[in-house]
C-alpha positions in Angstrom: 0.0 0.0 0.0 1.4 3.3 -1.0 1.5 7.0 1.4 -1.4 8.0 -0.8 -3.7 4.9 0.1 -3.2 5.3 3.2 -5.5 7.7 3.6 -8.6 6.2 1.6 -10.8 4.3 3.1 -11.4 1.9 0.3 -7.9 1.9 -1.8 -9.5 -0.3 -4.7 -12.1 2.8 -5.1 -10.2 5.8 -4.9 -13.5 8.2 -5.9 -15.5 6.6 -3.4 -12.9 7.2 -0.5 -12.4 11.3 -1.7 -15.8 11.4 -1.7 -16.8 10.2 1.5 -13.5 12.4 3.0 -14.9 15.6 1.1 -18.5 15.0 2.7 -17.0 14.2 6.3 -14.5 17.4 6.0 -17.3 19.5 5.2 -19.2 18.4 8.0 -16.5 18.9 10.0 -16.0 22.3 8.3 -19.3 23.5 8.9 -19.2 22.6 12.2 -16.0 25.3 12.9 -17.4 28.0 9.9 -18.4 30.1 13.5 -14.3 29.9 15.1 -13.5 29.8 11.6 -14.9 32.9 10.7 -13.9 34.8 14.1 -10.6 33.6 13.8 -10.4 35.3 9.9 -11.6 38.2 11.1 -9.4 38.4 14.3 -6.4 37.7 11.6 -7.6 40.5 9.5 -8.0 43.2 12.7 -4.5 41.7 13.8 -2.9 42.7 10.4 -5.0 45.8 9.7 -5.1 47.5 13.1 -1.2 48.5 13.2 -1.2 49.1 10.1 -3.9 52.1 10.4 -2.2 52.7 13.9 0.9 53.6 11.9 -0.9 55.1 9.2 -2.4 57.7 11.3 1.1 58.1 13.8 2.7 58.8 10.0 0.1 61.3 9.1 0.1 62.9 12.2 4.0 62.9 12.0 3.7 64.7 8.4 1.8 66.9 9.9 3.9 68.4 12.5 6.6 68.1 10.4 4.5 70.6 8.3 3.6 72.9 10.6 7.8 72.6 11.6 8.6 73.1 8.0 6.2 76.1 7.4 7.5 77.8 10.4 11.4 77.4 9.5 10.3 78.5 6.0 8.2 81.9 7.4 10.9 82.7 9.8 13.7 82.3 7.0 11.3 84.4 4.7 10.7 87.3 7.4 14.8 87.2 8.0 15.4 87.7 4.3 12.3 89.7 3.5 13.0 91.7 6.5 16.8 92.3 5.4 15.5 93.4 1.8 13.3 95.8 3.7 16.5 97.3 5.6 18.4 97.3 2.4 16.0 99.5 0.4 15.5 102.0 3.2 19.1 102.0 3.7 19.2 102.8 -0.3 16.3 105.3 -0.1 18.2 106.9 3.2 21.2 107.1 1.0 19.5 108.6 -1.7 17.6 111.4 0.4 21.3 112.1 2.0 23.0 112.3 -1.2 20.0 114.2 -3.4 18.1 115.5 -1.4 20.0 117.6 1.2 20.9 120.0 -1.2 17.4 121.0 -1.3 17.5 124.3 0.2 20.4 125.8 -1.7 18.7 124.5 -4.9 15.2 126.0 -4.0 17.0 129.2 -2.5 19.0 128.7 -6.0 15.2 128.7 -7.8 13.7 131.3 -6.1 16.2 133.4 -6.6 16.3 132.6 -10.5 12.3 133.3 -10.9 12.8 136.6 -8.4 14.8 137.6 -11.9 12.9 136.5 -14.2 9.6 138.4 -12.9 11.6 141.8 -12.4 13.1 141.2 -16.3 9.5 140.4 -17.0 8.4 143.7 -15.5 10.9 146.0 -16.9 9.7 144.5 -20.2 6.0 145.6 -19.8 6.7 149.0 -19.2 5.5 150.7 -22.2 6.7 154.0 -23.7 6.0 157.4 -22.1 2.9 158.9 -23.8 2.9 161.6 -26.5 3.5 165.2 -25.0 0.6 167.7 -24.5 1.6 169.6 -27.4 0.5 167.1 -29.7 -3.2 168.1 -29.7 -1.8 171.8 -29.9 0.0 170.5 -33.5 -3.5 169.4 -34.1 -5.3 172.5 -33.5 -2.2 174.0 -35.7 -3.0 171.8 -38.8 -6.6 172.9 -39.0 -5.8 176.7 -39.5 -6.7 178.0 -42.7 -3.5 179.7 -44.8 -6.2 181.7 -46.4 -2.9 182.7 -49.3 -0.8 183.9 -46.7 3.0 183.5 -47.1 3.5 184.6 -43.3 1.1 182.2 -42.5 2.3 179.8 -44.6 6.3 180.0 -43.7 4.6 180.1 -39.7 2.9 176.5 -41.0 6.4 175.2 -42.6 8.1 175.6 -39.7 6.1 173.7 -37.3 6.0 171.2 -40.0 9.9 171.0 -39.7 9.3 171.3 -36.0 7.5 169.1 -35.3 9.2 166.3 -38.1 12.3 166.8 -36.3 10.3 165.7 -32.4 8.7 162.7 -34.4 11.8 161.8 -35.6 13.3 162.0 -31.9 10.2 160.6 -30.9 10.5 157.4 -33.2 14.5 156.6 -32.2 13.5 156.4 -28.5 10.4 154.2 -29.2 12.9 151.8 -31.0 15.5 152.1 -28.5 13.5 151.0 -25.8 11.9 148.1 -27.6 15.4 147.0 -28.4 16.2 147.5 -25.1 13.3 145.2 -23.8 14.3 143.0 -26.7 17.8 142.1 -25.2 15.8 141.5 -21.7 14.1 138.7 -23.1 16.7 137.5 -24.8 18.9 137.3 -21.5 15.9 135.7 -20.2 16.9 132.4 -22.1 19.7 131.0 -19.3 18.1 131.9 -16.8 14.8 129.3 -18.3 17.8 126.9 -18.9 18.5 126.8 -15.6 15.4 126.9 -14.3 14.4 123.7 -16.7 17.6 122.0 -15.7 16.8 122.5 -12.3 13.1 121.1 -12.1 14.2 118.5 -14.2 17.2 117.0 -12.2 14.1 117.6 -9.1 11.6 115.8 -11.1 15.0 112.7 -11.3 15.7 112.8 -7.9 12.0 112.9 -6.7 11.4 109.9 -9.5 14.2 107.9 -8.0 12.6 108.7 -4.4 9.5 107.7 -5.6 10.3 104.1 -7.2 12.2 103.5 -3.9 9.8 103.8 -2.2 8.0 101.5 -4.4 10.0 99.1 -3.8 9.7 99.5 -0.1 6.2 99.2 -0.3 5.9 95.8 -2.4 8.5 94.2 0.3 6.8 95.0 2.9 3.5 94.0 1.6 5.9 90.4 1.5 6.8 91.7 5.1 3.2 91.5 6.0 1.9 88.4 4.3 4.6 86.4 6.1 4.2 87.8 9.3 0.0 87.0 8.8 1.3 83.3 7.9 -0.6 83.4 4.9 -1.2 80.4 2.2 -0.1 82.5 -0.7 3.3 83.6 0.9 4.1 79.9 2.2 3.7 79.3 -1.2 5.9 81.9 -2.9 8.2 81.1 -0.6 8.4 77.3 -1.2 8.3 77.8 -5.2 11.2 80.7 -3.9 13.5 77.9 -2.1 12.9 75.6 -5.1 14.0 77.5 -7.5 16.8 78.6 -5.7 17.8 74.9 -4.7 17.9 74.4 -8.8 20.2 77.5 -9.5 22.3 77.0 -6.5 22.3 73.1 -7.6 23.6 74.0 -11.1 26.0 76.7 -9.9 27.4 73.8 -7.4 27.9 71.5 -10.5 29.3 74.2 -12.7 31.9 74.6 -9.9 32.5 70.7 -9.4 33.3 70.9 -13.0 35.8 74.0 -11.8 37.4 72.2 -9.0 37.8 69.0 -10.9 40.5 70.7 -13.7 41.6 72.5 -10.8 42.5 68.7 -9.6 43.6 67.7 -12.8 46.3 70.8 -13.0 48.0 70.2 -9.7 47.5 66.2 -8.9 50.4 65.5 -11.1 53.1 67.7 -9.8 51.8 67.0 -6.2 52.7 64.0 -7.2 56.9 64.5 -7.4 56.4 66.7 -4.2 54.9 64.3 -1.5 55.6 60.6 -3.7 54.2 58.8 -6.9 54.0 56.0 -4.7 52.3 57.0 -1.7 49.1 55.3 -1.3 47.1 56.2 1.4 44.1 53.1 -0.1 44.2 50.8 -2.4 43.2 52.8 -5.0 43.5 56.6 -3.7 46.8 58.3 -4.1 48.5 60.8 -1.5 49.3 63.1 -3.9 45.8 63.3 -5.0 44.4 63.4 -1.6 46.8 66.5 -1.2 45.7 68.2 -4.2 42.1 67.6 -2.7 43.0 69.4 0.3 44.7 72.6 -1.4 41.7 72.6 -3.3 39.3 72.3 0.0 41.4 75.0 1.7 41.1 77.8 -1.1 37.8 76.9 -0.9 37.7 77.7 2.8 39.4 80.5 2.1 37.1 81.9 -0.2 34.2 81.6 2.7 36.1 83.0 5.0 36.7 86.4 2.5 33.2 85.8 1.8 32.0 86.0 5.5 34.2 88.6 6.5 32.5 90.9 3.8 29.0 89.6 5.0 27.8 88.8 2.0 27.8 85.4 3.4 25.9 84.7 6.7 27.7 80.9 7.6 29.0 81.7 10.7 27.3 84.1 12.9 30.8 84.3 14.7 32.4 86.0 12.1 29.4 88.5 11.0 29.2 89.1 15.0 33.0 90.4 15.4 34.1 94.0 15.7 35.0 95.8 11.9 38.5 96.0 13.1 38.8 92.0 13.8 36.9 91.5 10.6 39.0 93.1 8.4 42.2 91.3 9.7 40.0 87.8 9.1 39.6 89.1 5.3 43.5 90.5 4.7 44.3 87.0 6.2 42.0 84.9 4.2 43.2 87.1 1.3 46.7 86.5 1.1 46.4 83.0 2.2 44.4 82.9 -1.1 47.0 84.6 -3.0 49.3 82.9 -1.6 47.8 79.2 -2.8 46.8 81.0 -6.0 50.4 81.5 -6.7 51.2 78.0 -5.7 49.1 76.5 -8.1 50.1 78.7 -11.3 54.2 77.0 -10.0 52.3 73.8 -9.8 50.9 74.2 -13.6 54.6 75.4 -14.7 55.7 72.5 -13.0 53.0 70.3 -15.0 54.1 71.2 -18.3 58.0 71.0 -17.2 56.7 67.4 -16.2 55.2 66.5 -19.2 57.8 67.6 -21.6 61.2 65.8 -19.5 58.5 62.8 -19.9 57.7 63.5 -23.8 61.6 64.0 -24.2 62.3 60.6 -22.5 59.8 58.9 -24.6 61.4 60.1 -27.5 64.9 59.1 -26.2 63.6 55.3 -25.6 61.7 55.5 -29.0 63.4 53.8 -31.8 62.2 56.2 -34.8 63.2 59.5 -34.6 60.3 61.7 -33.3 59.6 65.4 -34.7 60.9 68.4 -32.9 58.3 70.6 -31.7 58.4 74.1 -32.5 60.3 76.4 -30.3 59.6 80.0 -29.9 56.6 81.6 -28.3 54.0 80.0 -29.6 55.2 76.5 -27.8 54.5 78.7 -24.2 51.5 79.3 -25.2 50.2 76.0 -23.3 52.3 76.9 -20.2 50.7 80.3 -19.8 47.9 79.4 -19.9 48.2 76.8 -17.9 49.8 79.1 -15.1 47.2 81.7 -15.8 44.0 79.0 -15.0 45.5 78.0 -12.1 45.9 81.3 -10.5 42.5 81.9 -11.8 40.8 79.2 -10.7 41.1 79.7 -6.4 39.5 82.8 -6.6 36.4 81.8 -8.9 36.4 78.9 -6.5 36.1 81.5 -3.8 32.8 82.5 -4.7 31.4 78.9 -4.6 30.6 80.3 -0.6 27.4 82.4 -2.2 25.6 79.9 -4.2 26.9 77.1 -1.1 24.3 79.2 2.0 21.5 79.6 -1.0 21.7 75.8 -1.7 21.9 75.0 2.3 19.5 77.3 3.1 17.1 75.7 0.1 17.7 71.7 0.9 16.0 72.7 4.4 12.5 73.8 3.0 13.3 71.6 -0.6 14.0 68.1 2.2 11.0 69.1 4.5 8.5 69.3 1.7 10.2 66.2 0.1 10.3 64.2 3.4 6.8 65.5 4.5 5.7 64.2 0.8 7.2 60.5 1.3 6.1 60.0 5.2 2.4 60.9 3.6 2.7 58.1 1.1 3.9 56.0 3.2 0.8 56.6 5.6 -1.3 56.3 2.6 0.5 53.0 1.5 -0.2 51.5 5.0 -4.1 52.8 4.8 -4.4 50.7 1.7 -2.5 47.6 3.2 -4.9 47.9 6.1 -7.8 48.2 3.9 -6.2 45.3 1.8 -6.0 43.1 5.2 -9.5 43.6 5.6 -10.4 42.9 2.5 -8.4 39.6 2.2 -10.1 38.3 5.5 -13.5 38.9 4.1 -12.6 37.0 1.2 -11.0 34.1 2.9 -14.5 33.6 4.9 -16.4 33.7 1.5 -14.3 31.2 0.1 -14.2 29.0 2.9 -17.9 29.3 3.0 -17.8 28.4 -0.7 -15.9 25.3 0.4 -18.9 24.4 2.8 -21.6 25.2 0.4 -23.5 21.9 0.4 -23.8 22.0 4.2 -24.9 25.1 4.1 -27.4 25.1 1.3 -28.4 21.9 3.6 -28.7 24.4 6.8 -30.5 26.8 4.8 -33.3 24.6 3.8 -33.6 22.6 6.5 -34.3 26.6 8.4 -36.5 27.4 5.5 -38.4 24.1 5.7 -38.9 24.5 10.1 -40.2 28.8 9.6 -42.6 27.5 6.9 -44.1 24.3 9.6 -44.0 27.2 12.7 -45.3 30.2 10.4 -49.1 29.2 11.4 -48.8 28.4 15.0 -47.6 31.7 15.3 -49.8 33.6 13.4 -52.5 32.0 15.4 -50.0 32.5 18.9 -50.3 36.0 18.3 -53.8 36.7 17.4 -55.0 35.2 20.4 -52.4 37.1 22.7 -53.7 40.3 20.8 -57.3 39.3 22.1 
């Protein structure tokens, strides 16, 4: 008898025996469906409930670590907002000092000018003094009648000449003093120049006043939302950080991409300074490691110049010192970088030197003759330049401090938000594995009571069969306890 007949009850009938097992399991089956069913469902609260218990503990964490976030990112926004804010009243102060406090002299300067103008003006509206008396006596003269006298008429002839000669007189005064108010309008054209020049250099200065203002008003209008903890502003300012993370990111890259031919110059002839065959691993070099450091140390350099100018804010030690103690920091910093600067550009001179004593071996060893390179000053081309990017390249490296305190100042809000983002699908991820648990433990009753579905069908009827034979006797039950 095989392991398999073991188990049937009649081994020469094999369907008989699974059939009379299957009817005896299901009976046996339907007699546990209750524990069964509790035990499912106990499974599926056992799987479900932590799950939703760390569902919610993760939401509630992502919360507070919201609420964290957005208050690190207002307080950062008021700091910088705020310090915009200083910067433009500083600029508008500086602007009112230098434009502006000349203000009297140019008004007195002004007043003084129109003063002229409206006394010029007035000595040009005088008008000429009227004709004498004795014109109305000509008058009466002219209407005499000569009546054929010669006396009369020689008397007439020489008022004629008389009077040609006064209306002559007359007629050159008139003109001079129209000439005369002529030439007072015309020296009335510097003084309007300067007038004009005047008003308009007001009209500038009160225009730049005005637009710095401006500006002060849209920052603090910033200043304001951020302090009310508004939606809109937490939202300018996140889209702020990110975009700053992604410049400051690419700047950073830009100035790997420096540092790394800044490497590439000085990690050969580092090399015949501390060993070619110093290893410090397997696979990293000493000299490399110590063309690393120079590298990390004009770096540090450049921060420390940086911070000492505050246009860094790093180390609050530094931006907190006296001037005096600053600027020895910055001279320091400063000739330590122009001292490393000049190390480098030897370094790159020592490169090429390098590289040609090895070319020139090469060319000893080689058994063809090899062609001469050119000599004159087009073969130090290389070499200068080479000497000229390395004493270059510390001091762009110098300003990798700027877009360094934008990109760690960034990563803070740019993390949060990431890190709130991936603790909140990882709460929702456990909400649907919960729901999932559930789910399966439902369906694991439903197919176990598909497995017992003769039994039950059985159940059913035989329940169906005992409510039809009682349905009567308790119709009648109840009528007669109603009466």
């Amino acid at each position: 008898m095989t392991d398999t007949q073991v188990w049937m009850l009649w081994p020469e009938n094999p369907a008989l025996s699974l059939l009379v097992l299957a009817l005896v399991a299901m009976v046996f089956l339907y007699a546990a469906r209750k524990p069964v069913h509790e035990l499912l469902s106990a499974l599926g609260a056992l799987i479900a409930g932590p799950l939703r218990l760390g569902a919610r503990w993760l939401a509630a964490t992502a919360a507070e670590m919201k609420q964290r976030n957005k208050a690190v990112l207002l307080e950062h926004g008021r700091q910088e907002v705020g310090s915009r804010v200083e910067r433009e009243f500083e600029r508008v102060a500086a602007l009112v000092t230098r434009d502006l406090q000349g203000y009297p002299t140019l008004q007195r300067k002004l007043l003084d000018e129109i003063t002229r103008i409206e006394e010029d003006y007035k000595k040009c509206g005088e008008v000429p003094p009227p004709p004498p008396d004795w014109v109305e006596a000509v008058a009466a003269v002219a209407n005499i009648k000569t009546g054929g006298s010669e006396m009369v008429q020689s008397i007439l002839e020489e008022i004629k000449r008389s009077v040609n000669r006064i209306h002559d007189k007359t007629l050159a005064e008139h003109r001079r003093a129209y000439e005369s108010r002529h030439k007072i309008l015309e020296s009335f054209m510097p003084f309007w120049r300067s007038v004009d020049k005047t008003l308009t250099a007001v009209d500038q200065k009160l225009s730049g006043l005005q637009n710095g203002a401006a500006a002060v008003d849209a920052q603090m209008q910033k200043y304001e939302a951020i302090v009310a903890k508004t939606e809109k502003a937490e939202h300018a300012l996140t889209v702020s950080a990110f975009t700053q993370f992604a410049i400051a990111l690419l700047v950073m890259v830009v100035a790997a991409g420096g540092a790394f031919i800044n490497f590439k110059l000085i990690a050969l002839p580092m090399s015949e300074m501390v060993g070619a065959g110093d290893y410090l691993t397997s696979s990293m070099r000493t000299s490399e490691v110590a063309a690393l450091v120079i590298i990390f140390v004009e770096a540090s350099m450049g921060l420390f110049v940086m911070e000492a100018l505050r246009i860094t804010h790093l180390f609050p030690r530094i931006a907190s010192l006296g001037d005096q103690m600053r600027r020895r920091i910055l001279w320091i910093a400063l000739v330590l970088l122009v001292t490393l600067a000049g190390v480098e550009a030897a370094l790159a001179l020592m490169r090429d030197m390098l590289i040609a004593d090895k070319q020139a071996l090469l060319q000893s060893l080689a058994t063809a003759p090899q062609p001469v390179a050119a000599d004159g000053w087009v073969g130090h081309i290389p070499t200068a330049g080479q000497m000229l990017l390395g004493f270059i390249l510390p001091f762009a490296l110098a300003f990798i401090a700027i877009p360094l305190e934008s990109l760690i100042h960034s990563t803070r809000t740019v993390g949060g938000v990431l890190f709130v983002a991936l603790v909140d699908t990882a709460a929702l991820v456990l909400r649907v594995l919960a729901n999932v648990a559930r789910r399966m433990a439902r369906v694991l009753i439903t197919l176990y009571d598909v497995a017992i579905v003769v039994p039950l069908l059985v159940d059913r009827m035989a329940r169906a069969g005992l409510a039809a034979k009682r349905g009567p006797v308790d119709v009648e039950d109840s009528a007669w306890r109603r009466s």
